[in-house]
N, CA, C and O atoms as a Maestro MAE file, in Angstrom:
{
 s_m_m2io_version
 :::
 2.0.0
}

f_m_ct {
 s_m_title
 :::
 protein
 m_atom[184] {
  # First column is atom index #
  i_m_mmod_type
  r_m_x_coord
  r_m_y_coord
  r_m_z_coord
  i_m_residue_number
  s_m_chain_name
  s_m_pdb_residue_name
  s_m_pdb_atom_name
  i_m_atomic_number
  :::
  1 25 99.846 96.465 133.487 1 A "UNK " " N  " 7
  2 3 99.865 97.228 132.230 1 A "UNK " " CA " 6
  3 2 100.075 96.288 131.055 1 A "UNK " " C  " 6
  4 15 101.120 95.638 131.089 1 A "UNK " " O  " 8
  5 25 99.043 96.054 129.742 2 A "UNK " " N  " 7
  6 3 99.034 95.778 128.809 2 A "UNK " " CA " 6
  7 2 100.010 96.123 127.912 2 A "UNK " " C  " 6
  8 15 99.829 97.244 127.439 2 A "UNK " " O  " 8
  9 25 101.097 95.481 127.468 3 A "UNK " " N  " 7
  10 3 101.637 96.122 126.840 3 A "UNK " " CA " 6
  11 2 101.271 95.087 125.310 3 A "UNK " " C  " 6
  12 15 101.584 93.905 125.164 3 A "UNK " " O  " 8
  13 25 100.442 96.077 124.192 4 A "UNK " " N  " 7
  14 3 100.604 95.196 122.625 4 A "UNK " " CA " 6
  15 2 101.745 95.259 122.083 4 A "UNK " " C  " 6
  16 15 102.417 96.254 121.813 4 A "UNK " " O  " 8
  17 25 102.101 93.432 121.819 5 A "UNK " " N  " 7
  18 3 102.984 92.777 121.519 5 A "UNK " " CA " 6
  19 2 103.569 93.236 119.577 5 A "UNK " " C  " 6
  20 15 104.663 93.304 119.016 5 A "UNK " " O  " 8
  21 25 102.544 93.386 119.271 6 A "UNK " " N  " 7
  22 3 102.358 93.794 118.123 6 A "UNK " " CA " 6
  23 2 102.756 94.907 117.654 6 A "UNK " " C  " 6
  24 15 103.555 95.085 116.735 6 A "UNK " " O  " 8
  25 25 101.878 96.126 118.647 7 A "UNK " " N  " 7
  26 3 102.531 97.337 118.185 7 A "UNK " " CA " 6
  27 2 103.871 97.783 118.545 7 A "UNK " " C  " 6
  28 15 104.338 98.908 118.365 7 A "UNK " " O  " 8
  29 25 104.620 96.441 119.248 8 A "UNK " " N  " 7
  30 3 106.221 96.591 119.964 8 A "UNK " " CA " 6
  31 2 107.087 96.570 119.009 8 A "UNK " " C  " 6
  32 15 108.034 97.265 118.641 8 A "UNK " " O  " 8
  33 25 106.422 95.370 118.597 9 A "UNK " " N  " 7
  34 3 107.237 94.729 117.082 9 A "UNK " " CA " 6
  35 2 107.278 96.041 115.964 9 A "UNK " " C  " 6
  36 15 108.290 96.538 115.471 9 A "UNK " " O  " 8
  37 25 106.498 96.257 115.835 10 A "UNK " " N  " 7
  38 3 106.210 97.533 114.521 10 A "UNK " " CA " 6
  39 2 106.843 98.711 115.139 10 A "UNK " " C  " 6
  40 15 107.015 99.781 114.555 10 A "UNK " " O  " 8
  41 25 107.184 98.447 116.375 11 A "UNK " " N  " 7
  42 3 107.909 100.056 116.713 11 A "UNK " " CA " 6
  43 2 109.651 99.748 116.260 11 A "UNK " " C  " 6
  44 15 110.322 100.296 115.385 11 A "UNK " " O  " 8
  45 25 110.010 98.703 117.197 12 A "UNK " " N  " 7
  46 3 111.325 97.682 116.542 12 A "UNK " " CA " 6
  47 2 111.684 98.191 115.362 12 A "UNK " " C  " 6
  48 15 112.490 99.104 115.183 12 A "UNK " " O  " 8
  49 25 111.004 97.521 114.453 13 A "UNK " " N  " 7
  50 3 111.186 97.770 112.698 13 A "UNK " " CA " 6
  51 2 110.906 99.108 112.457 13 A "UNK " " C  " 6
  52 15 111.136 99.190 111.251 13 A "UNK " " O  " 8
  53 25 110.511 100.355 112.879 14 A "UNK " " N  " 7
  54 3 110.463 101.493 112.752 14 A "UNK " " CA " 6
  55 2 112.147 102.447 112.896 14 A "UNK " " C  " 6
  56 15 112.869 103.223 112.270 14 A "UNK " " O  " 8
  57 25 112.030 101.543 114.451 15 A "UNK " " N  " 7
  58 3 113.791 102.473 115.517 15 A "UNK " " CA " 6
  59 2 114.848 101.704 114.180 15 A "UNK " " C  " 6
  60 15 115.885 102.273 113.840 15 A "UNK " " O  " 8
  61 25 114.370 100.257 113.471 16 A "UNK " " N  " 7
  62 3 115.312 100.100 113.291 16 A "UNK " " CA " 6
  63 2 116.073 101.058 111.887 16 A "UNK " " C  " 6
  64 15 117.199 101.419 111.542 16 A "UNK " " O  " 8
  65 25 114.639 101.169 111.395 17 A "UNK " " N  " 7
  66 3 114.690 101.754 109.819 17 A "UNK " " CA " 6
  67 2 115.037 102.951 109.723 17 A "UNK " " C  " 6
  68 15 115.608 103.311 108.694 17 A "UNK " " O  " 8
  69 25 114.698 104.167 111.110 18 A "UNK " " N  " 7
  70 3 115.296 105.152 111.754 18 A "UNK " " CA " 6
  71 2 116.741 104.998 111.371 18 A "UNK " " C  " 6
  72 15 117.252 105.603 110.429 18 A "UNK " " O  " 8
  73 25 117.422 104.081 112.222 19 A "UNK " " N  " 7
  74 3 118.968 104.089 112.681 19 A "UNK " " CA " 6
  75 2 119.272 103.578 110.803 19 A "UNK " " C  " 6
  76 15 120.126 104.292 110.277 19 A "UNK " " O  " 8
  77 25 118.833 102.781 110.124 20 A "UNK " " N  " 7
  78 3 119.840 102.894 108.672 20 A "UNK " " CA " 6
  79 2 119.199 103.753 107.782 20 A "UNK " " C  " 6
  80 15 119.398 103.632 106.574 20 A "UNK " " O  " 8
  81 25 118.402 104.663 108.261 21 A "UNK " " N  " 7
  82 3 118.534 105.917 107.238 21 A "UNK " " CA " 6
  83 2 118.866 107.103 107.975 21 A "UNK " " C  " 6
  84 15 118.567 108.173 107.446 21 A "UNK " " O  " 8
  85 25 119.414 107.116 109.067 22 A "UNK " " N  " 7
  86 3 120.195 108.381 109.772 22 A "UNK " " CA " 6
  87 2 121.297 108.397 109.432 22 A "UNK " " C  " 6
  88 15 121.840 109.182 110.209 22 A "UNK " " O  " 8
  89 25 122.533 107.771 108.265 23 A "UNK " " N  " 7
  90 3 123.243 108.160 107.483 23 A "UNK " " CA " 6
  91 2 122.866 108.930 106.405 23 A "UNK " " C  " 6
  92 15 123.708 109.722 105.981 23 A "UNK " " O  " 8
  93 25 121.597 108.870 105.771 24 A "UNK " " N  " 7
  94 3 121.268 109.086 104.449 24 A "UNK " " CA " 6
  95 2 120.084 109.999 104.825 24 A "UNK " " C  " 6
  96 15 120.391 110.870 105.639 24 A "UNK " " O  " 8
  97 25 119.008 109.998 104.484 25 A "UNK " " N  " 7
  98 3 117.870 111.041 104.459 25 A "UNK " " CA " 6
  99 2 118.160 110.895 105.998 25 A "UNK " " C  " 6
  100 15 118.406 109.878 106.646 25 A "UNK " " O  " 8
  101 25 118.032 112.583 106.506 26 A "UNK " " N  " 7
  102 3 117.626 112.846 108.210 26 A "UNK " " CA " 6
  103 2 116.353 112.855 107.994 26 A "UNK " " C  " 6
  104 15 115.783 112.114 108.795 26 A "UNK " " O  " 8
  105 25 115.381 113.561 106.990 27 A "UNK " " N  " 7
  106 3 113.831 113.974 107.436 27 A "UNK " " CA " 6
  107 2 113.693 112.933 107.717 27 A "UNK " " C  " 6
  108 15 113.416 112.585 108.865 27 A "UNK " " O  " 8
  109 25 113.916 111.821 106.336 28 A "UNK " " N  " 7
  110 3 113.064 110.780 106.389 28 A "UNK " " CA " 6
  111 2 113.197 110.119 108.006 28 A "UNK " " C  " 6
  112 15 112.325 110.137 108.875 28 A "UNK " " O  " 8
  113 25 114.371 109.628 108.079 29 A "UNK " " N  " 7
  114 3 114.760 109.102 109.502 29 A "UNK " " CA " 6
  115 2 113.593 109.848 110.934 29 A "UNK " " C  " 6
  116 15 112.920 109.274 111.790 29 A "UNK " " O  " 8
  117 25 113.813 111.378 110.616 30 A "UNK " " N  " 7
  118 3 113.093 111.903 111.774 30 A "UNK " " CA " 6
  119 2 111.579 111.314 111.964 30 A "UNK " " C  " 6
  120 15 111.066 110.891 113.000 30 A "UNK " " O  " 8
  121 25 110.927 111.431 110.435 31 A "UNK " " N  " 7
  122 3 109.705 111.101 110.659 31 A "UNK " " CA " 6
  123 2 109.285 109.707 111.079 31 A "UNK " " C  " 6
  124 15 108.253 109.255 111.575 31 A "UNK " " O  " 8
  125 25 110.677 109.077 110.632 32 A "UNK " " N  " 7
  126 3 110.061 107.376 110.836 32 A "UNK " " CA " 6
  127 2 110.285 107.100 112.366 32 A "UNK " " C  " 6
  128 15 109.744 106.190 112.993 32 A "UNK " " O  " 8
  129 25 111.330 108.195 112.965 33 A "UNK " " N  " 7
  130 3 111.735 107.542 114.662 33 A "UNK " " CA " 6
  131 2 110.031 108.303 115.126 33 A "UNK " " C  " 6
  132 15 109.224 107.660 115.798 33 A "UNK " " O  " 8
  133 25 109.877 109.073 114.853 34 A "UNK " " N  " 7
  134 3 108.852 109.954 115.687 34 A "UNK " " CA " 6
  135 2 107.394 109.031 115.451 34 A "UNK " " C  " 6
  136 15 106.551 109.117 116.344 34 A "UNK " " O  " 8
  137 25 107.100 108.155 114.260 35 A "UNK " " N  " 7
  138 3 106.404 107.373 114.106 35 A "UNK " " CA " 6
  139 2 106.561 106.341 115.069 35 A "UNK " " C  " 6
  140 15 105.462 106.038 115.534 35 A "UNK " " O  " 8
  141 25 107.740 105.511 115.676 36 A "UNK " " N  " 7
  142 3 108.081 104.596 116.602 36 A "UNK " " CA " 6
  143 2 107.593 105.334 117.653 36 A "UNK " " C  " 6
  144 15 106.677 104.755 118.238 36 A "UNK " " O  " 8
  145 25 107.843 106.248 118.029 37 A "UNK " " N  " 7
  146 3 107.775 106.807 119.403 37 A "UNK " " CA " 6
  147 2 106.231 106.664 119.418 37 A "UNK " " C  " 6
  148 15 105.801 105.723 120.085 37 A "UNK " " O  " 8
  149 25 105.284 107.498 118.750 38 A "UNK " " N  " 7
  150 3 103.572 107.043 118.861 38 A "UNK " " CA " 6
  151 2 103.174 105.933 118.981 38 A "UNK " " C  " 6
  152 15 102.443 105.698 119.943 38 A "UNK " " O  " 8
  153 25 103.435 105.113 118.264 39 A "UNK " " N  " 7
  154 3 103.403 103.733 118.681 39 A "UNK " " CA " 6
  155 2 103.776 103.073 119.633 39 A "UNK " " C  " 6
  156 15 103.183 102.059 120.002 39 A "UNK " " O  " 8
  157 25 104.920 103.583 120.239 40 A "UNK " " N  " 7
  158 3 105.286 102.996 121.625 40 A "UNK " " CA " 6
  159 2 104.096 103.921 122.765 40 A "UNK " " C  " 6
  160 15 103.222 103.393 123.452 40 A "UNK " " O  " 8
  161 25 104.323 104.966 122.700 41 A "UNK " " N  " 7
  162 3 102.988 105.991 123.322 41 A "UNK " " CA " 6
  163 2 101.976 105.236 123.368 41 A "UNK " " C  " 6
  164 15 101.804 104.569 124.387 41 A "UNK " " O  " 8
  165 25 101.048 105.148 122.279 42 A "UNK " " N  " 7
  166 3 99.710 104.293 122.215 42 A "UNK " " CA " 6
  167 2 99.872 102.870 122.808 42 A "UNK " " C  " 6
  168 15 99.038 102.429 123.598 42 A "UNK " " O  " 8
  169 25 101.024 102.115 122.393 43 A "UNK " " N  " 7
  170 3 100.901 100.595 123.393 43 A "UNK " " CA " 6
  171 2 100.767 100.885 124.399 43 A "UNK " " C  " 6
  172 15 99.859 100.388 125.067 43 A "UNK " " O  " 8
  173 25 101.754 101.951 124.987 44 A "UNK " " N  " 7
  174 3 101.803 102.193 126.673 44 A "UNK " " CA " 6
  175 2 100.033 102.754 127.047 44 A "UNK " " C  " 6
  176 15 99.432 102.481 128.086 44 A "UNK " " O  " 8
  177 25 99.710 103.240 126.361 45 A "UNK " " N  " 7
  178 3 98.517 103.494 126.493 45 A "UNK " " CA " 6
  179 2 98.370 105.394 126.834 45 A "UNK " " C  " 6
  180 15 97.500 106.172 126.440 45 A "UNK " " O  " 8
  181 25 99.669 105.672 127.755 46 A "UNK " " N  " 7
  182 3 99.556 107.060 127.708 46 A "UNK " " CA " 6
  183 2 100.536 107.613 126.220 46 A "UNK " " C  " 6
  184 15 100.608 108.809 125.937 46 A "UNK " " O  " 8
  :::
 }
 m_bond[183] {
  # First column is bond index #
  i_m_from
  i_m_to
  i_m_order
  :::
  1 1 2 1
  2 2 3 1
  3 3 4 2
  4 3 5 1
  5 5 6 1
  6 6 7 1
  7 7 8 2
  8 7 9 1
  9 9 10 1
  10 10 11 1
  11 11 12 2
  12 11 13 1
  13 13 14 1
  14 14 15 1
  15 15 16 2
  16 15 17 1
  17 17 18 1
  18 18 19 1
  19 19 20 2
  20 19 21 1
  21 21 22 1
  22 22 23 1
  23 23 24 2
  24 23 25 1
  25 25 26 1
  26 26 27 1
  27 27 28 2
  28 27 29 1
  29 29 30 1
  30 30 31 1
  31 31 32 2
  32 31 33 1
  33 33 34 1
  34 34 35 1
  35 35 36 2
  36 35 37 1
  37 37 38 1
  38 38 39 1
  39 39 40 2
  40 39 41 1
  41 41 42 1
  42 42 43 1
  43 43 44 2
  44 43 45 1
  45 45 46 1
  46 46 47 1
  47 47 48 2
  48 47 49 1
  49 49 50 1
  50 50 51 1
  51 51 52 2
  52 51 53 1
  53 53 54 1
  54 54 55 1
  55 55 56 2
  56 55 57 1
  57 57 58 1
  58 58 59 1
  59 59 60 2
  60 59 61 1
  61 61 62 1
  62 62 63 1
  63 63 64 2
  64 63 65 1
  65 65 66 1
  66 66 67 1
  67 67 68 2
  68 67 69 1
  69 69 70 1
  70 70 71 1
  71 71 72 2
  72 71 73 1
  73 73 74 1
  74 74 75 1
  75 75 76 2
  76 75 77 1
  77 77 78 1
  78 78 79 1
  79 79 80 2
  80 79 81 1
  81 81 82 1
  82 82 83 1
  83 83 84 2
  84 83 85 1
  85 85 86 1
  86 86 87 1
  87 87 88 2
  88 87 89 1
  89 89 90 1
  90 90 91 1
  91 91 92 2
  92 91 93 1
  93 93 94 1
  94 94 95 1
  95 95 96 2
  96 95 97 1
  97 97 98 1
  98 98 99 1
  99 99 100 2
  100 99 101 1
  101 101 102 1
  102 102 103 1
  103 103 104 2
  104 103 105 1
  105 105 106 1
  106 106 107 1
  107 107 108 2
  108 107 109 1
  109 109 110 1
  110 110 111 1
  111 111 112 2
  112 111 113 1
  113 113 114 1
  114 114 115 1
  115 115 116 2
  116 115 117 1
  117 117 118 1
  118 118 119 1
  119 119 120 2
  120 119 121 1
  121 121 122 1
  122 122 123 1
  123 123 124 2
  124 123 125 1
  125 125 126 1
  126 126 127 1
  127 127 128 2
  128 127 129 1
  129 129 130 1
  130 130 131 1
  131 131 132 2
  132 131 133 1
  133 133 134 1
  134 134 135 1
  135 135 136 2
  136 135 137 1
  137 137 138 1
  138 138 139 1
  139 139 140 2
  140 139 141 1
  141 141 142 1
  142 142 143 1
  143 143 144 2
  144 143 145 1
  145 145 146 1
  146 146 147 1
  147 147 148 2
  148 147 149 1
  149 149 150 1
  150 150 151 1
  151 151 152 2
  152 151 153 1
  153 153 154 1
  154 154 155 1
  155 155 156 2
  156 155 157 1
  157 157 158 1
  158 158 159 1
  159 159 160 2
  160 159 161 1
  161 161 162 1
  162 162 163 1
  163 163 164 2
  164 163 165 1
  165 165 166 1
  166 166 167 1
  167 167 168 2
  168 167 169 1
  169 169 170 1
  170 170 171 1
  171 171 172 2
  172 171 173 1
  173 173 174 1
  174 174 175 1
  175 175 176 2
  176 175 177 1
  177 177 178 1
  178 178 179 1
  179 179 180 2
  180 179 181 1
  181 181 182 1
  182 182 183 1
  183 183 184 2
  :::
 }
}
């Protein structure tokens, strides 16, 4: 299994930007973890 190295990294900086705005905006936070998660989805390929 292929995993892109790239879209790992961009998920990283997503979970991370998640976790310091889950003090402050939740939407925002929600939308940005749920953005990581597709991206991890699509690397995995399913």
């Amino acid at each position: 299994m292929q995993i892109n190295k790239r879209l790992l990294c961009q998920a990283q900086e997503l979970a991370l930007e998640a976790a310091h705005l889950r003090s402050g905006d939740v939407l925002r936070s929600s939308v940005v973890w749920w953005s990581a998660m597709e991206i991890l989805k699509r690397s995995y390929g399913r």
